[in-house]
Rosetta silent file (secondary structure, phi, psi, omega in degrees, C-alpha in Angstrom):
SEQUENCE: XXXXXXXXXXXXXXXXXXXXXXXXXXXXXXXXXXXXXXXXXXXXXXXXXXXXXXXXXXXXXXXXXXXXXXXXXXXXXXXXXXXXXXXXXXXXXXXXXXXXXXXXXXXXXXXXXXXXXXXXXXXXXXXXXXXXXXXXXXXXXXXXXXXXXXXXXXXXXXXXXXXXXXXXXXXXXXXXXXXXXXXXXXXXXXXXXXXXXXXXXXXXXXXXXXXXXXXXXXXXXXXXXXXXXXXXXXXXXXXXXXXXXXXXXXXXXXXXXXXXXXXX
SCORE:     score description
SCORE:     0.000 S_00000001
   1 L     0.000  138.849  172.054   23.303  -16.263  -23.181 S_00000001
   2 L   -86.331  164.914  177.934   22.265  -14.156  -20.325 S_00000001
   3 H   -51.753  -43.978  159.662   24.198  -12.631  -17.356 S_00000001
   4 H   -72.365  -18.035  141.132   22.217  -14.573  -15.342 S_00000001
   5 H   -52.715  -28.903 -168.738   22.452  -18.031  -17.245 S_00000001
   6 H  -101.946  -49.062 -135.967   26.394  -17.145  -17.218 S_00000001
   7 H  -106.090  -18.473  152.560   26.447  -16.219  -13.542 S_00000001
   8 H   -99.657   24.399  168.664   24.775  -19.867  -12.392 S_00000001
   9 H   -98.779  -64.013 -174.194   26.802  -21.312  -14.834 S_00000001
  10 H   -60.499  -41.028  169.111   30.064  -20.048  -13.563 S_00000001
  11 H   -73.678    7.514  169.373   28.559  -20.741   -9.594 S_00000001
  12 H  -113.339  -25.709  129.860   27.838  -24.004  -10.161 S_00000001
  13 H   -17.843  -52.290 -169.895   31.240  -24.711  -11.669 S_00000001
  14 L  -112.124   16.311  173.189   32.477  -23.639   -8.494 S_00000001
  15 L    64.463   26.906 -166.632   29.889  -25.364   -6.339 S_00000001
  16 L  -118.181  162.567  168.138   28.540  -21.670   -4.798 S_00000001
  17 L  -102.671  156.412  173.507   25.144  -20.529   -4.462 S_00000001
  18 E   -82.743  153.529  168.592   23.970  -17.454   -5.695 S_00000001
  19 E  -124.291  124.214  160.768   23.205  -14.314   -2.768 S_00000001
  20 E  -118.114  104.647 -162.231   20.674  -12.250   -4.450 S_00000001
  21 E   -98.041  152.873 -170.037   19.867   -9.489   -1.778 S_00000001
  22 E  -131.199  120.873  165.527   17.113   -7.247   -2.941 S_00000001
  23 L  -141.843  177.627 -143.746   16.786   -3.644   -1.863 S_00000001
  24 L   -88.177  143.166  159.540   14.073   -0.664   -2.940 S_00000001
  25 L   -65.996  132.954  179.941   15.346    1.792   -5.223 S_00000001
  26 L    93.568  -22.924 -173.152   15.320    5.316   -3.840 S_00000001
  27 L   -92.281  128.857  -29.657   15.074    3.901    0.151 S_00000001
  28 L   -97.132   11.142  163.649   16.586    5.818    1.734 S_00000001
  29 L  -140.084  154.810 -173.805   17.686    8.344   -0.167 S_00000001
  30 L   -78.715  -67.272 -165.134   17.780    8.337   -4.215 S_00000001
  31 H   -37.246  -38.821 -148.613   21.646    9.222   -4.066 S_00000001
  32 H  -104.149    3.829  164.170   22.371    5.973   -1.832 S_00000001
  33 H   -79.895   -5.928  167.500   21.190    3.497   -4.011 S_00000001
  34 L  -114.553  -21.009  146.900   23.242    2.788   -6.460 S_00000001
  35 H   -27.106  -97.524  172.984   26.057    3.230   -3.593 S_00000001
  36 H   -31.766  -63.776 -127.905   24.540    0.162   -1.958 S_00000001
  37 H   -86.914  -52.646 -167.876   24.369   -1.730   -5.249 S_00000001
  38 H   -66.994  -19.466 -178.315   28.612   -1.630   -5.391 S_00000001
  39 H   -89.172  -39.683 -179.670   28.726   -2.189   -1.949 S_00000001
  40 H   -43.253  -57.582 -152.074   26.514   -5.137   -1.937 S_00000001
  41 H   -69.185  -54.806 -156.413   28.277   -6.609   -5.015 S_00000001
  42 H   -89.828    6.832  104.850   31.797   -6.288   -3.579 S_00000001
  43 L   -47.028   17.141 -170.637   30.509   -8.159   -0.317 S_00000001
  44 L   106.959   12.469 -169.658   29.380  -10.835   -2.147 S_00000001
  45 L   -92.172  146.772 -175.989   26.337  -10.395   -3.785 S_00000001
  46 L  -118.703   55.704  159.032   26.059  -12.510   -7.337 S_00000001
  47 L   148.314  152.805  167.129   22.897  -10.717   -8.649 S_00000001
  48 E  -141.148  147.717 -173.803   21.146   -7.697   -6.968 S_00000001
  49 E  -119.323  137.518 -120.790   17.340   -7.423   -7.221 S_00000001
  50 L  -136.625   43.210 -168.563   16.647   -4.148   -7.237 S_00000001
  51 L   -10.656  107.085  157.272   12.232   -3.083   -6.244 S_00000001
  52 L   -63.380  137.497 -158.839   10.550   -0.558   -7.958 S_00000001
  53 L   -90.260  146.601  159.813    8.462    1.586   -5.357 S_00000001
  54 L  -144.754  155.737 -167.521    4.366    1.328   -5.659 S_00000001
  55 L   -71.761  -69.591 -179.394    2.127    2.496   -3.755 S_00000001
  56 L  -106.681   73.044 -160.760    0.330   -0.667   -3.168 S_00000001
  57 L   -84.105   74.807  171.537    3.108   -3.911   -2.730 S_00000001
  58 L   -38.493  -22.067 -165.635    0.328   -6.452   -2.294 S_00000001
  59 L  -107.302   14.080 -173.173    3.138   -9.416   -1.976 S_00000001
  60 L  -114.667  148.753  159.860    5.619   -7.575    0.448 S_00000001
  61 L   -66.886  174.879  165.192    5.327   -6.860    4.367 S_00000001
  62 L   -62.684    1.593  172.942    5.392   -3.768    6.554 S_00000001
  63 L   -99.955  -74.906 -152.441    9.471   -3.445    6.324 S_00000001
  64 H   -53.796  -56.804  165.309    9.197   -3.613    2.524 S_00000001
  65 H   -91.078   29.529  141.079    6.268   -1.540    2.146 S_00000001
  66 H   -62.935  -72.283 -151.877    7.694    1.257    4.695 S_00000001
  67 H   -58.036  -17.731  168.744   10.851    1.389    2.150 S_00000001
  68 H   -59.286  -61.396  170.779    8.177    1.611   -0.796 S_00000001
  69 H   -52.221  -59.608  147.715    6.621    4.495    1.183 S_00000001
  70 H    -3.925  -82.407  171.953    9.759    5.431    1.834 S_00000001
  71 H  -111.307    7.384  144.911   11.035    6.318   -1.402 S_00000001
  72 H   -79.610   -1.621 -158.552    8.149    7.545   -2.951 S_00000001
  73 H   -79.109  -26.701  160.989    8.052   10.182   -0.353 S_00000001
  74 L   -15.314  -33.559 -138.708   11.441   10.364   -2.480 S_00000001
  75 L    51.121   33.280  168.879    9.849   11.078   -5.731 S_00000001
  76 L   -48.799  143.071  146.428   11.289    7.682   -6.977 S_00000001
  77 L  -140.400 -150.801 -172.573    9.248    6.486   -9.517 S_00000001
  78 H   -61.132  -36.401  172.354   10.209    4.134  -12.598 S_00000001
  79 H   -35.642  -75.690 -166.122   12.273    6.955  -14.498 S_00000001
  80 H   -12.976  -76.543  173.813   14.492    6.838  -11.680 S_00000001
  81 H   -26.292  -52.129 -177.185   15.074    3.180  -11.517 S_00000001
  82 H   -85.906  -25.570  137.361   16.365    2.898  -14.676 S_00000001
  83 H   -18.597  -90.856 -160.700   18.831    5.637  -14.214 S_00000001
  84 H   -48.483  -38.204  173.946   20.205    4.620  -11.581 S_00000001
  85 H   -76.863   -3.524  139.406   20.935    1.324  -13.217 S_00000001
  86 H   -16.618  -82.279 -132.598   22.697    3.527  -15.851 S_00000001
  87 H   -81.060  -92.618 -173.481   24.891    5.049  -13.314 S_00000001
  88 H   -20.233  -32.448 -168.555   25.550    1.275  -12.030 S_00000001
  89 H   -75.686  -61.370 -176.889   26.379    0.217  -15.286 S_00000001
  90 H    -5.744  -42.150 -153.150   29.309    3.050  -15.301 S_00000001
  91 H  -139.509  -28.895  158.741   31.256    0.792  -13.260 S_00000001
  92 L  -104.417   47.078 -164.825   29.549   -2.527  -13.150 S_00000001
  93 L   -61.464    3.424 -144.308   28.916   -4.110  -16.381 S_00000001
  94 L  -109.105  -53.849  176.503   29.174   -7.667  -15.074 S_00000001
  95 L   -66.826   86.286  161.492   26.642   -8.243  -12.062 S_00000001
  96 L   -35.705  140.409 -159.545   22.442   -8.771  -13.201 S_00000001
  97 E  -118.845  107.390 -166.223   20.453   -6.490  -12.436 S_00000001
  98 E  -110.921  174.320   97.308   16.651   -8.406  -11.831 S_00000001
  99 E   -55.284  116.010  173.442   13.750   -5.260  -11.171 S_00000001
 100 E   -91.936  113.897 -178.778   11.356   -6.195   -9.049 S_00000001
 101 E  -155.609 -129.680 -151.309    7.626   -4.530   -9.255 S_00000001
 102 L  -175.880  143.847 -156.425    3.925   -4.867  -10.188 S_00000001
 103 L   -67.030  -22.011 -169.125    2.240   -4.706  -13.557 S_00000001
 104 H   -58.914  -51.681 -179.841    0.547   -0.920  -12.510 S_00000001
 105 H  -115.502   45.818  145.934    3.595    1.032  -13.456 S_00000001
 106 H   -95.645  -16.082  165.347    4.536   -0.954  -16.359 S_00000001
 107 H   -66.815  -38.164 -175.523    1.006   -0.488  -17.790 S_00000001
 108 L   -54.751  -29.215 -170.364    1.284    2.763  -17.154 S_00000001
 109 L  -118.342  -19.576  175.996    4.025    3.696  -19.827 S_00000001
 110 L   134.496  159.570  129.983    3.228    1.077  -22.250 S_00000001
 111 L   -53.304  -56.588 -178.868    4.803   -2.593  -22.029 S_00000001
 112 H   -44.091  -61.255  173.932    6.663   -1.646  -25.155 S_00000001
 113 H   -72.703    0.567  162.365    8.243    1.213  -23.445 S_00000001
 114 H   -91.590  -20.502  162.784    9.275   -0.313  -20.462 S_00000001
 115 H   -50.027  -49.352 -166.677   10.708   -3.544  -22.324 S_00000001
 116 H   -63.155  -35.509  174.856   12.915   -0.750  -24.453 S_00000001
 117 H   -89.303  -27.384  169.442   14.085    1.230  -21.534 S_00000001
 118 H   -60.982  -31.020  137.761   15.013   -1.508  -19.521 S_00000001
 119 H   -45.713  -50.159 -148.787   17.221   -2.770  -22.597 S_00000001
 120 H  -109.445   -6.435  138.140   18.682    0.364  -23.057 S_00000001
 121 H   -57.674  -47.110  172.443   19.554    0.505  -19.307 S_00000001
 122 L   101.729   58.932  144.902   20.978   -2.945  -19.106 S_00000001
 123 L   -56.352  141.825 -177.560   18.728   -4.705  -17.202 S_00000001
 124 L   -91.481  -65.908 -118.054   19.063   -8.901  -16.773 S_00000001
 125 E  -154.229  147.076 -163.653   15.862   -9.780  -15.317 S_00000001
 126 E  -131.594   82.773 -171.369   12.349   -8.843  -14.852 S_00000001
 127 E   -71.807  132.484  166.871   10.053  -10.029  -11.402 S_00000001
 128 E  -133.259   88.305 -176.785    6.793   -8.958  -11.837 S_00000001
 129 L   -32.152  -46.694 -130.708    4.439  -10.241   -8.857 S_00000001
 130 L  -136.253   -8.611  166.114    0.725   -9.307  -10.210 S_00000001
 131 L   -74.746   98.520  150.013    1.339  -10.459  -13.942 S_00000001
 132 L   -53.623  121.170 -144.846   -0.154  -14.024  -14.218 S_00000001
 133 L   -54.642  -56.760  149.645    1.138  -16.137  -16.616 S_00000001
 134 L   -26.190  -40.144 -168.405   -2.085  -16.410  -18.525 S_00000001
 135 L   -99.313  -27.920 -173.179   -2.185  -12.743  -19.001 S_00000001
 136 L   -96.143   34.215  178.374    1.532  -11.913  -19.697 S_00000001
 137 L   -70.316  -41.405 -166.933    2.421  -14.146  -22.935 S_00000001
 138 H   -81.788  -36.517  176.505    3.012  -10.849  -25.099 S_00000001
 139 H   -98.873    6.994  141.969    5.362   -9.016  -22.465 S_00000001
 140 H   -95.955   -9.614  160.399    7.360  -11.880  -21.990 S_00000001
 141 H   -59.601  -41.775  162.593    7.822  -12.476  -25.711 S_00000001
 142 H   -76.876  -21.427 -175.123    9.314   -8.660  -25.846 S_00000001
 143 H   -84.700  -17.014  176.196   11.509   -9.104  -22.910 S_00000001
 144 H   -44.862  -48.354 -152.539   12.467  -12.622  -24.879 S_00000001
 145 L   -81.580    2.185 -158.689   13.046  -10.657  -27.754 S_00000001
 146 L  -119.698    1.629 -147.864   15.460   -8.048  -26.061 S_00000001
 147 L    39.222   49.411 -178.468   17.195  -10.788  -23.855 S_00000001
 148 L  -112.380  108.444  164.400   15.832  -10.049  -20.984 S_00000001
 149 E   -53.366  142.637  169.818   14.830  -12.989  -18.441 S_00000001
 150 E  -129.114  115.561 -169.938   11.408  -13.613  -16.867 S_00000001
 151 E  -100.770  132.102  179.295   11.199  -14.409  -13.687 S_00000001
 152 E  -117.088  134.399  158.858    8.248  -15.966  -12.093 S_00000001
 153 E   -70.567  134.276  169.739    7.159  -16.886   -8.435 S_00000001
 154 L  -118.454   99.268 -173.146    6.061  -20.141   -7.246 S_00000001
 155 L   -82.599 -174.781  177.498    4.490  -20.266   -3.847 S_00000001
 156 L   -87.504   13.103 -176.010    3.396  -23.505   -1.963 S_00000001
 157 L  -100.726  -25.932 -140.707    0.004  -22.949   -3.295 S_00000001
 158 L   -71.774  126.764 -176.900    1.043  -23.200   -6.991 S_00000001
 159 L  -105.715  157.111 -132.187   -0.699  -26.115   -8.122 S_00000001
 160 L   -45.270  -57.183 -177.200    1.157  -28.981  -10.389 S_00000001
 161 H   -47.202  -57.515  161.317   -0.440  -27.793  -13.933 S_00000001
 162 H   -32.858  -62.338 -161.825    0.221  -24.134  -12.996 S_00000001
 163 H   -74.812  -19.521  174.397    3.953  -24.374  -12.035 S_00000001
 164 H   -67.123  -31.798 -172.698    3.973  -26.437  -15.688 S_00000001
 165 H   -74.285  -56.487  164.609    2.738  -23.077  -17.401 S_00000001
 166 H   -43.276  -81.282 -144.253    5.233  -20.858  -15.757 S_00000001
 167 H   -78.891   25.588  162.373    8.102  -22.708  -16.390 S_00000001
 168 H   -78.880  -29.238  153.625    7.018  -22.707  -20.390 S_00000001
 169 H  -121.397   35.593  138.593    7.578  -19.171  -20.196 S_00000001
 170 L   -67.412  178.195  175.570   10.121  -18.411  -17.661 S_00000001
 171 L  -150.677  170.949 -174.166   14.001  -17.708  -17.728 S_00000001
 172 L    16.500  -32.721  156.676   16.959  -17.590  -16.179 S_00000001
 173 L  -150.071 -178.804  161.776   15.675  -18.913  -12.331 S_00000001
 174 E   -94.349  157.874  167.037   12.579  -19.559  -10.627 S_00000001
 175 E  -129.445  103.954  176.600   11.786  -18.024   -7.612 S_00000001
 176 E   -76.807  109.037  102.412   10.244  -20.080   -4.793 S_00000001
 177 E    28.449   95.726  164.074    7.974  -18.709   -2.542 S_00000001
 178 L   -91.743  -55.663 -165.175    9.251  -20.469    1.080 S_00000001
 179 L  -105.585  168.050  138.863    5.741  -19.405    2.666 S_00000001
 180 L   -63.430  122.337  175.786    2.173  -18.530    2.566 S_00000001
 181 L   128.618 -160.252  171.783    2.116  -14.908    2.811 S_00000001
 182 L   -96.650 -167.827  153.515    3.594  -11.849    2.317 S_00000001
 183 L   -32.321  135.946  176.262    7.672  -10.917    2.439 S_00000001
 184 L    45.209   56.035  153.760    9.562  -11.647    6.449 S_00000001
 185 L   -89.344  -10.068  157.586    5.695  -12.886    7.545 S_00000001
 186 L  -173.370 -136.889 -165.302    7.174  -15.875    9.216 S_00000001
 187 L   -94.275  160.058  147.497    9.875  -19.115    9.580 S_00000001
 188 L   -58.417  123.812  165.987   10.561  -20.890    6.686 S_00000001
 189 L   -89.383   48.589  169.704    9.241  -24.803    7.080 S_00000001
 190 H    -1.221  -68.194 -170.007   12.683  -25.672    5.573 S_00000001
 191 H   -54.170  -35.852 -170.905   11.498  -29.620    5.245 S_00000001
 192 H   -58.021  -43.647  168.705    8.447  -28.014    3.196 S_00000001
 193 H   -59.521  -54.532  173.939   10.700  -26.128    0.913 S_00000001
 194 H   -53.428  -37.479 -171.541   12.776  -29.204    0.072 S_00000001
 195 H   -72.795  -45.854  178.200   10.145  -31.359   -0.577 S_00000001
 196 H   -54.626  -15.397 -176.345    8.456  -28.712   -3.040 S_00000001
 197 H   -83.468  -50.598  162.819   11.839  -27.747   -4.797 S_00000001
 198 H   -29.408  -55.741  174.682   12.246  -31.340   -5.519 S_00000001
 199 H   -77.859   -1.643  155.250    9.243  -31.547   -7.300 S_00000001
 200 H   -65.889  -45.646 -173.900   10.271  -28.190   -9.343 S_00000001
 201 H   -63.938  -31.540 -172.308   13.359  -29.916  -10.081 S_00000001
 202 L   -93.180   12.671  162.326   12.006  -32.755  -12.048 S_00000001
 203 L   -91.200  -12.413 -157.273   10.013  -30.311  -14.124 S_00000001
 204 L  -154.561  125.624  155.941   12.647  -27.995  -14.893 S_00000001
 205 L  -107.918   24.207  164.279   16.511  -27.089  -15.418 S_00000001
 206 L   -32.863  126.121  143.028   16.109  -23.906  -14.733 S_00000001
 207 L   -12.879  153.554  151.533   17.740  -22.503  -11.521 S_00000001
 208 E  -142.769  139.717 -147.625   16.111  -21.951   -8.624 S_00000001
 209 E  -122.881  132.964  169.728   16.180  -19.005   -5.929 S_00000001
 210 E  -108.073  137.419  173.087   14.231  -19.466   -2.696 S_00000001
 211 E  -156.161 -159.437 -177.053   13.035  -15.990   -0.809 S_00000001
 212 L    65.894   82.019  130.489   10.107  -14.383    1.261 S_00000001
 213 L   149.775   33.966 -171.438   11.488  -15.589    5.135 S_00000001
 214 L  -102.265   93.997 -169.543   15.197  -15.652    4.681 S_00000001
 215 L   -84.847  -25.345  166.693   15.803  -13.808    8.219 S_00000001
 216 L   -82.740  147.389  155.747   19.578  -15.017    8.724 S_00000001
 217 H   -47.475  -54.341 -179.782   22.617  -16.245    8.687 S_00000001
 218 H   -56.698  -34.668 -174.205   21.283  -19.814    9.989 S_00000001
 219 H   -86.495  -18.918  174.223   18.076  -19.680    7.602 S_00000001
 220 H   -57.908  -32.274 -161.985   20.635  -18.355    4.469 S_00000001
 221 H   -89.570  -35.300  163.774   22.383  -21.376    5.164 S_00000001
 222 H   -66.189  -38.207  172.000   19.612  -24.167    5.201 S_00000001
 223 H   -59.709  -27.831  177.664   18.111  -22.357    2.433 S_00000001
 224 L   -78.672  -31.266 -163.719   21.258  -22.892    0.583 S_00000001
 225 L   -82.941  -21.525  179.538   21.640  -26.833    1.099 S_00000001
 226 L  -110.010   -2.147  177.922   18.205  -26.977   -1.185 S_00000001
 227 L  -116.045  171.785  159.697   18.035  -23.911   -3.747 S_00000001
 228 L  -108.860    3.689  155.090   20.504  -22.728   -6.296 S_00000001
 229 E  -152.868  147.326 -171.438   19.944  -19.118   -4.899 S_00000001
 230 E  -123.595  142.223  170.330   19.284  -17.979   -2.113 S_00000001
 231 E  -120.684  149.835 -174.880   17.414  -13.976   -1.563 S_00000001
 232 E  -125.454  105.899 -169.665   17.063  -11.807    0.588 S_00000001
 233 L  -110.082  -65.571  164.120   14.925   -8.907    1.153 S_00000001
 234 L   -27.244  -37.418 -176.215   13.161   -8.093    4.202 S_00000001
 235 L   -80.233  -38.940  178.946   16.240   -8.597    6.419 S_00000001
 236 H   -62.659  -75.346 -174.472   18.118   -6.360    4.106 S_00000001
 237 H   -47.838  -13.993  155.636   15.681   -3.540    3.843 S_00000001
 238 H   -73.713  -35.286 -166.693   15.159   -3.721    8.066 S_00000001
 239 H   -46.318  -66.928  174.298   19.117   -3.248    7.866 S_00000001
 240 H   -27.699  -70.026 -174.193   18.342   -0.336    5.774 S_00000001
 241 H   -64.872    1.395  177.534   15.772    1.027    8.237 S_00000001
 242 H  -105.935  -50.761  179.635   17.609    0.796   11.006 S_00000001
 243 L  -105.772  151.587 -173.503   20.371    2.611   10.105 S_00000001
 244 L   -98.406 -158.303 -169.832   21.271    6.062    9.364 S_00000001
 245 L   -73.801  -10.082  154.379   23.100    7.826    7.220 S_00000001
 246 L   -90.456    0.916  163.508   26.797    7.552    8.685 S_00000001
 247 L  -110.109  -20.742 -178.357   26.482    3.591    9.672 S_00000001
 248 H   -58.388  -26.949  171.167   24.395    2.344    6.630 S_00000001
 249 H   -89.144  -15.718 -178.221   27.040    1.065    4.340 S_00000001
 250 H   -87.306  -10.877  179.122   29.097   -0.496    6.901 S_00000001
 251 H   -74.030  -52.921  171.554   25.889   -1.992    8.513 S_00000001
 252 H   -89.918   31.633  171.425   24.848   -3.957    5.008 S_00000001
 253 H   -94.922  -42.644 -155.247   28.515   -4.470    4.302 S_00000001
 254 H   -82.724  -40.540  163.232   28.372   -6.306    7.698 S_00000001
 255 H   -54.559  -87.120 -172.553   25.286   -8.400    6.843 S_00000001
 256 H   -39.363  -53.916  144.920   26.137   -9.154    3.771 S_00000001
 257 H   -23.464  -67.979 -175.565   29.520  -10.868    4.965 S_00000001
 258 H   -70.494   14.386  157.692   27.644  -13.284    7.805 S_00000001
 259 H   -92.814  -64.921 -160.175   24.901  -14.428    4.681 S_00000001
 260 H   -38.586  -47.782 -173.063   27.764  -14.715    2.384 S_00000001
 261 H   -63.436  -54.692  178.013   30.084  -16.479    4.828 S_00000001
 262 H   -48.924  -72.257 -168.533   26.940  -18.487    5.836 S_00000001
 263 H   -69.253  -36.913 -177.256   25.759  -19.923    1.997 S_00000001
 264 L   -53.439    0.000    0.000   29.470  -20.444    1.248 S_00000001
């Protein structure tokens, strides 16, 4: 069983939703990033999802792809990433660890090698935006084979047959889409979300994580009465950009309390 099969196992025992907050590796400095990941975790975070920087993050907004920019100006790239989730491991063995990216610089190194190092870092979970389901049978069959989850997005476009494909090869949650667009591009249509999760639910008993437009306390919390996680990125990563380096951990220590407090 995975961390993340054991960590909605144990919150749904206890009737909690998961907070998965997602911030860029390397933004805004490579030394503060795995800082933020203990500070997240010990404010409440049940999973952290953790972006790999590219150049070109077709499914994210301007706050996500400044922090992209951001930390390439860094000289993050994928080496990095999986360091630093080393260095996390040092002290956390407990909390999943998802990666978030795009298929360019996993092609780039092989599949094979990035399934191996992301094993031998101790990754949970694997997002990959720009893989389609069609194309990606063979890289989810190595992260299968390593125990490593694959996570797929479901927008409100995904039509009935599609979302049927996906969950033959997903793991450990789904991730719902709330809008058309890209990451923080608008409100959530809450009623829209329910009705669509519903119809996830009778396909599947997978988890499910709702994200792209969770701006709030108030929208964490609505988001919560209808998902089994709720994520957050944009709002974190403006947190980020707004503050500097003597206010930044107490600013997304202070977030992270009013979501937490909020889904709770």
């Amino acid at each position: 069983m995975s961390r993340i099969k054991d960590t909605f196992k144990a919150l749904k025992e206890k009737n909690k939703n998961a907070l998965i907050p997602y911030i860029t590796a390397g933004d805004p400095h490579p030394d503060s990033t795995v800082t933020m990941m203990h500070t997240l975790v010990s404010e409440g975070a049940d999973m952290i999802e953790l972006g790999i920087p590219f150049s070109d993050p077709m499914a994210d907004g301007p706050t996500i792809q400044r922090a992209s920019e951001r930390a390439l100006a860094n000289h993050v790239g994928l080496s990095h990433v999986f360091k630093m989730v080393t260095r996390f491991r040092e002290k956390d063995t407990q909390t999943p660890i998802i990666l978030m990216g795009y298929a360019n610089p996993i092609e780039a190194i092989g599949v094979k090698t990035f399934v191996d190092k992301a094993k031998m870092s101790d990754v949970d979970g694997i997002i990959t935006v720009d893989y389609p389901p069609e194309e990606c049978m063979q890289f989810t069959k190595l992260l299968k084979e390593k125990n490593i989850d694959s996570i797929f997005l479901l927008s409100p476009t995904t039509e009935l047959d599609r979302v049927k494909l996906i969950i033959e090869q997903a793991s450990g949650f789904l991730y719902y889409v709330s809008l058309k667009g890209v990451t923080g591009a608008a409100n959530i249509d809450i009623e829209q979300v329910k009705s669509k999760v519903a119809v996830i639910r009778r396909l599947t008993d997978l988890p499910i994580g709702v994200g792209f437009g969770v701006k709030d306390a108030v929208t964490a919390k609505e988001v919560a009465k209808i998902s089994d996680a709720v994520v957050v990125g944009s709002r974190m990563v403006q947190e980020i950009e707004n503050s500097n380096q003597d206010n930044l951990i107490q600013n997304i220590s202070k977030l992270m309390k009013e979501l937490r407090k909020a889904i709770n």
